[in-house]
Every structure is written in structure tokens, then in C-alpha cells.
C-alpha positions as CSV (number, residue, x, y, z in Angstrom):
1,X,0.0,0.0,0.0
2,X,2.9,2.6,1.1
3,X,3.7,1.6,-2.7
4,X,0.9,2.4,-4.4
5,X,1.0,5.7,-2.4
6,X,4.2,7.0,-3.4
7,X,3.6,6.0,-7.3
8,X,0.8,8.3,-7.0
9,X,2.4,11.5,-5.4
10,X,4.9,10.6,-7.9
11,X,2.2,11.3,-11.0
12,X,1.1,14.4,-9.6
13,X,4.2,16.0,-9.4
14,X,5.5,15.2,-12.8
15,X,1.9,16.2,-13.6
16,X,2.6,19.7,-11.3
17,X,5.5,19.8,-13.2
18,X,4.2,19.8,-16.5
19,X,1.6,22.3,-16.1
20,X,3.9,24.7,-14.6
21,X,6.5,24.7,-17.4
22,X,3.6,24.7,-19.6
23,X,2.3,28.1,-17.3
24,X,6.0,29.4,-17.5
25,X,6.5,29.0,-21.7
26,X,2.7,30.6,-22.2
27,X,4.2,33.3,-19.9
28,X,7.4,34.2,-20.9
29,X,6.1,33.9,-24.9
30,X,3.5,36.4,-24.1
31,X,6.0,38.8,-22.3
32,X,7.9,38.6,-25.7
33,X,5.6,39.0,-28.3
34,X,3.8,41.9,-26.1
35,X,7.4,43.9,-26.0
36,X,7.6,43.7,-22.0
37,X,10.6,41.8,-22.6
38,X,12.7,43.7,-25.7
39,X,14.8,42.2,-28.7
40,X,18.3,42.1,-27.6
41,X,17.1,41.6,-23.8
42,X,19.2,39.1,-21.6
43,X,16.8,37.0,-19.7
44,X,18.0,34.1,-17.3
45,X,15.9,31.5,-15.2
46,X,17.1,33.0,-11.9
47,X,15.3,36.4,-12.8
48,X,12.4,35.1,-14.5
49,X,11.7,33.0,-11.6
50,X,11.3,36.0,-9.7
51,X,9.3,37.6,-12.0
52,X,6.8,35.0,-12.3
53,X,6.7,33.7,-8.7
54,X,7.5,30.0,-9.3
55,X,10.6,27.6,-9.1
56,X,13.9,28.0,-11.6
57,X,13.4,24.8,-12.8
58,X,10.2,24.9,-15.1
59,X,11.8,28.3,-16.1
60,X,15.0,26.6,-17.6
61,X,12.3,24.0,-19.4
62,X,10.5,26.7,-20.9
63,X,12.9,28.5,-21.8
64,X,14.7,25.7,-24.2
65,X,10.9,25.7,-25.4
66,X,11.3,28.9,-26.4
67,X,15.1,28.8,-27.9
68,X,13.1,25.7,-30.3
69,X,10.6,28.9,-31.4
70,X,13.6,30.8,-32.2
71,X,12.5,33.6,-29.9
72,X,15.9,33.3,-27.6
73,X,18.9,32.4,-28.4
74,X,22.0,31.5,-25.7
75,X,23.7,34.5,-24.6
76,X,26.9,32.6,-23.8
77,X,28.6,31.5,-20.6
78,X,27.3,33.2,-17.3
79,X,24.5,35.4,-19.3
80,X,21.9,32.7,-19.9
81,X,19.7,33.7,-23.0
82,X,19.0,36.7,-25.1
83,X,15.5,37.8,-26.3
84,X,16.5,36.8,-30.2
85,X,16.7,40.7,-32.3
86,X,15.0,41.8,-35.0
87,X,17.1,42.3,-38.0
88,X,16.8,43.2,-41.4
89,X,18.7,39.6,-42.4
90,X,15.9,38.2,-40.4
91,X,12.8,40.0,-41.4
92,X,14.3,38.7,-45.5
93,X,14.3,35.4,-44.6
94,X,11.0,35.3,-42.8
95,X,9.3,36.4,-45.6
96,X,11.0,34.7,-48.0
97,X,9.4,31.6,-45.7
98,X,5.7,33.3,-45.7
99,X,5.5,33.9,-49.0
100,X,6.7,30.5,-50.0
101,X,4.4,28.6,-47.7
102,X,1.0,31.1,-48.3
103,X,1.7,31.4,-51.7
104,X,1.8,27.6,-52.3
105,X,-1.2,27.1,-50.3
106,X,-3.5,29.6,-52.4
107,X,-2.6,27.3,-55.5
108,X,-3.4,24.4,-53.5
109,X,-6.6,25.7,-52.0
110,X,-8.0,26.8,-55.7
111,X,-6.5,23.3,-57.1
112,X,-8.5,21.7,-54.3
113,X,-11.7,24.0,-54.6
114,X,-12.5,26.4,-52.0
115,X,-16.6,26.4,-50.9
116,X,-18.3,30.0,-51.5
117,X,-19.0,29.7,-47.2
118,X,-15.5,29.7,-46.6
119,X,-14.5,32.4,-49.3
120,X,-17.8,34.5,-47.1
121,X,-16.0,34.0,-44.0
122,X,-12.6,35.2,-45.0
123,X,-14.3,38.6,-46.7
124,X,-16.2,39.1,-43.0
125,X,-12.5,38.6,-41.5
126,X,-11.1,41.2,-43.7
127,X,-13.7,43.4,-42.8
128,X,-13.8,43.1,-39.5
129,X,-10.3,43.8,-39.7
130,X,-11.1,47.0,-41.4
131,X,-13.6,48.2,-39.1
132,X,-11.7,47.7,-36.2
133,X,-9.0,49.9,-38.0
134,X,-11.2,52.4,-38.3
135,X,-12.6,52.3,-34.8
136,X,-9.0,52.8,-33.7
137,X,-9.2,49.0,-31.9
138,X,-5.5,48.3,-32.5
139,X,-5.2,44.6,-31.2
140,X,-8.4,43.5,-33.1
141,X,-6.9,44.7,-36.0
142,X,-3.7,43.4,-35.8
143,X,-5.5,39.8,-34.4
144,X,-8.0,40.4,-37.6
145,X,-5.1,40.3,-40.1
146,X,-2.7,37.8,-38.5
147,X,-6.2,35.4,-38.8
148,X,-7.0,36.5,-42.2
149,X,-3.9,34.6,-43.3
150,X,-3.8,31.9,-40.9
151,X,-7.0,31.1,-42.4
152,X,-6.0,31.5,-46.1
153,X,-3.6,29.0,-45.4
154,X,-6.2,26.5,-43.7
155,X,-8.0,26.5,-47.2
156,X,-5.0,24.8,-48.6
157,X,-6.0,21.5,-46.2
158,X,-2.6,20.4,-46.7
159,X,-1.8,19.7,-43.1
160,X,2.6,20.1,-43.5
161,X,1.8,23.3,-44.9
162,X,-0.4,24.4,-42.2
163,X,2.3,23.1,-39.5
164,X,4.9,24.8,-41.4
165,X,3.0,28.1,-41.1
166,X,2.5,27.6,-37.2
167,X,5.8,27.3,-36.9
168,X,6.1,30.6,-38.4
169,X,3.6,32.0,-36.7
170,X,5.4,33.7,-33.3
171,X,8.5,35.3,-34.9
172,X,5.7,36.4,-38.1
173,X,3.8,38.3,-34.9
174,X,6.4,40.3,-33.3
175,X,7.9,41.6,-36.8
176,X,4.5,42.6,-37.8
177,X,3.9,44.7,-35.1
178,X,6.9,46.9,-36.5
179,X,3.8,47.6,-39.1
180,X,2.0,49.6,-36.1
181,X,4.4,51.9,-36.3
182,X,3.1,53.3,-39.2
183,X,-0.5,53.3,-39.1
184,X,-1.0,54.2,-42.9
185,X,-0.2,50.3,-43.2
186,X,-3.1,49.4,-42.0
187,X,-5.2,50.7,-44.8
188,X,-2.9,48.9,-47.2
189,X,-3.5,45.6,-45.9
190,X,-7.1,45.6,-46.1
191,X,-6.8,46.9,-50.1
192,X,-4.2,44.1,-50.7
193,X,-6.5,41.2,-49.0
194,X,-9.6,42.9,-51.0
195,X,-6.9,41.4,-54.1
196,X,-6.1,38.1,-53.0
197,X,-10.1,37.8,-52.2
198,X,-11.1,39.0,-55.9
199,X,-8.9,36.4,-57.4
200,X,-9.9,33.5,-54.6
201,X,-13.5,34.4,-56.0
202,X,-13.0,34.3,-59.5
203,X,-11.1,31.1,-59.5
204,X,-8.2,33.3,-60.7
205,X,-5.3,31.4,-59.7
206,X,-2.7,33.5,-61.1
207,X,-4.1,36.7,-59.8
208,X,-4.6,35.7,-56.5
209,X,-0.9,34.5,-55.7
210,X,0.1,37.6,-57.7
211,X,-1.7,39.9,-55.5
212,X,-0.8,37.6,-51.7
213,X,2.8,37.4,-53.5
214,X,2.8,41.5,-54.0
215,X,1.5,42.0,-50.7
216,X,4.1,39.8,-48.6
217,X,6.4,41.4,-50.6
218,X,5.4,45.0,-49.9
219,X,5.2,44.5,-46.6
220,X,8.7,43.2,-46.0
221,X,10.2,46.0,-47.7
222,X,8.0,48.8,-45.4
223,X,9.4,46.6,-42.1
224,X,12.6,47.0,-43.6
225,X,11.8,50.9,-44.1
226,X,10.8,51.4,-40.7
227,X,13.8,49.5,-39.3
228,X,15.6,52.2,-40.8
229,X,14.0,55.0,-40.4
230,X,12.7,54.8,-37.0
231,X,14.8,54.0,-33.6
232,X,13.0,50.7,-33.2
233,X,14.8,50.2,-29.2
234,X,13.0,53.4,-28.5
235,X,9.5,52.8,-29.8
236,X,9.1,49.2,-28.4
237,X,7.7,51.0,-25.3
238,X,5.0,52.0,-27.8
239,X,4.3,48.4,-29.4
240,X,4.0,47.4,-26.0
241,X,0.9,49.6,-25.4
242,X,-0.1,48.3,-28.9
243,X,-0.1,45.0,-27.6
């Protein structure tokens, strides 16, 4: 019996433990996509753990999670990790990746056939996204967009594609908020999806990778504009009210 006990504290700690690192990556992700913690900002376990009110060791788990979603790297000896930078290098090939993978799944989804209720429901998420640009409602906007394509991928039902993207998806969300910056973007977006909609609906395959293709494309070379133009260290303070 004093066995069976044992086994069973056993489970719920590994089961404690789990949830905890699981608390700890969901955490420390949010803290770097919202901008609390900065590109080029050394984070350690010892800190964190502070910071977060819970143990060092399902802070060192999470953050190897998190060095796998390329959002640390290691700092080197004694300095524990770095919040991974944003650099033009890495903007180019990010959307080099997006435009690869979304591009391909457009062809796909059209090759596939793509049902008029679906096409219905990614016009109403372009609008939305829209109208909450025009309300001034920042995050819905931004959350409106970022689904706009998660969902034009989706119609691709090509499930390595879709992983592929999701992997994607966290580093594609902190560059993108570089966009905020400049909130003339915004208008642009909506226009270019109204594009990539008109060819989705017309069966057009050509125009509608042309038009996501154009628009990937634009959009990395405005990040890249604002990169330089703007002190991007001193307006992360601003993304983080974004966010």
C-alpha cells in the first residue's frame, strides 16, 4: 500500500510539473511578443523566476521551449539567454518563408476547390479587420489580419503546410507589429486582401498568388523601411501599449 502511495504522489508531481513549465512557456512567450521583454534583452531562469513567482526549474524548461521557437537564443557563458533581435537579415528570410508557404497554399486551395462559405467567412474577417482599423481598436486589428492569413492557409487543407506556417507563426507576430508603427499600413493591408479575395473568387489562380505574393512582398520592404528609419529600441515601449 505505502507503494501504491508513493507511485501516485509521484504522477502528480510530474503532472505539477508539466503544467507549470507549460504556465511558465505561455508566460514568458506572451511577455515577448507583447514587447515587456525587448529584442536584444538578456533573460536568465534566476530572474524570471522571480518575475513569475514559481521555481527556476520549469523556467529553464521553458525556456529551451522557447530557444526551439527561435524567440531566444543563448547569450553565452554566465548570461543565460538573449530575447532573439530583430534584423533586417531576419525579417528577408521570414518572408521569404511566408511567401513560400502562403503562396503555395493559395494554388493548393484553388486546385483543391475552396466552398463559397468559406470564401464568405474570410471577406467578413477582412472586414472586421477594417472596421476595427477604423474604430481605432489596435489589437483587433492586428488579431484580424494575423487570422486573415492563418486562415487563407487552412483553405490549402494540406496539413505540412499548415504546421509549417504555425511554426512561423510567433516570430511572423512580433515583426508585424513593426507595421504599427506606421499606421497608414493598415489601410494597405485591407486593399491588398480585398486582391487576393477577388482572385480567390474568380477562380483566378494567377491573380490571386500575384496579389498575396505583391503584398508579402510590400510589406517586407515597409518593415525594412521602418527598421531604418525609426529607432525601433525606443518605440518598443509604444508596441507594448499596442499589444
Amino acid at each position: 500500500m505505502q507503494w501504491i502511495i508513493i507511485e501516485r504522489w509521484g504522477a502528480n508531481q510530474v503532472e505539477k510539473t508539466v503544467l507549470l513549465v507549460d504556465q511558465a512557456y505561455e508566460d514568458i512567450k506572451n511577455m515577448i511578443c507583447n514587447f515587456e521583454l525587448i529584442p536584444g534583452q538578456i533573460v536568465s531562469d534566476f530572474t524570471l523566476s522571480k518575475k513569475l513567482g514559481m521555481s527556476r526549474t520549469p523556467i529553464r524548461q521553458a525556456l529551451q521551449k522557447l530557444e526551439g521557437d527561435d524567440l531566444i537564443v543563448d547569450a553565452g557563458a554566465g548570461k543565460s539567454y538573449q530575447v532573439s533581435p530583430i534584423t533586417e537579415d531576419g525579417i528577408i528570410d521570414l518572408f521569404d518563408a511566408r511567401e513560400g508557404i502562403e503562396v503555395a497554399a493559395v494554388r493548393i486551395a484553388l486546385e483543391k476547390g475552396i466552398d463559397e462559405t468559406r470564401l464568405i467567412e474570410l471577406e467578413r474577417i477582412n472586414q472586421n479587420m477594417e472596421d476595427a482599423n477604423i474604430a481605432g481598436r489596435i489589437k483587433e486589428n492586428f488579431e484580424a489580419d494575423q487570422q486573415f492569413h492563418d486562415y487563407l492557409v487552412n483553405l490549402s487543407r494540406n496539413k505540412k503546410l499548415i504546421r509549417f506556417h504555425e511554426s512561423l507563426l510567433l516570430q511572423c507576430r512580433r515583426v508585424r507589429m513593426i507595421s504599427y508603427l506606421e499606421r497608414k499600413y493598415q489601410d494597405k493591408a485591407y486593399r491588398d486582401h480585398q486582391m487576393i479575395l477577388e482572385g480567390l473568387k474568380s477562380g483566378d489562380s494567377r491573380l490571386a498568388q500575384q496579389a498575396l505574393a505583391e503584398h508579402i512582398e510590400t510589406a517586407r520592404l515597409d518593415y525594412l523601411r521602418v527598421m531604418k528609419e525609426k529607432n525601433i529600441t525606443e518605440d518598443f515601449g509604444m508596441l507594448r501599449f499596442f499589444r
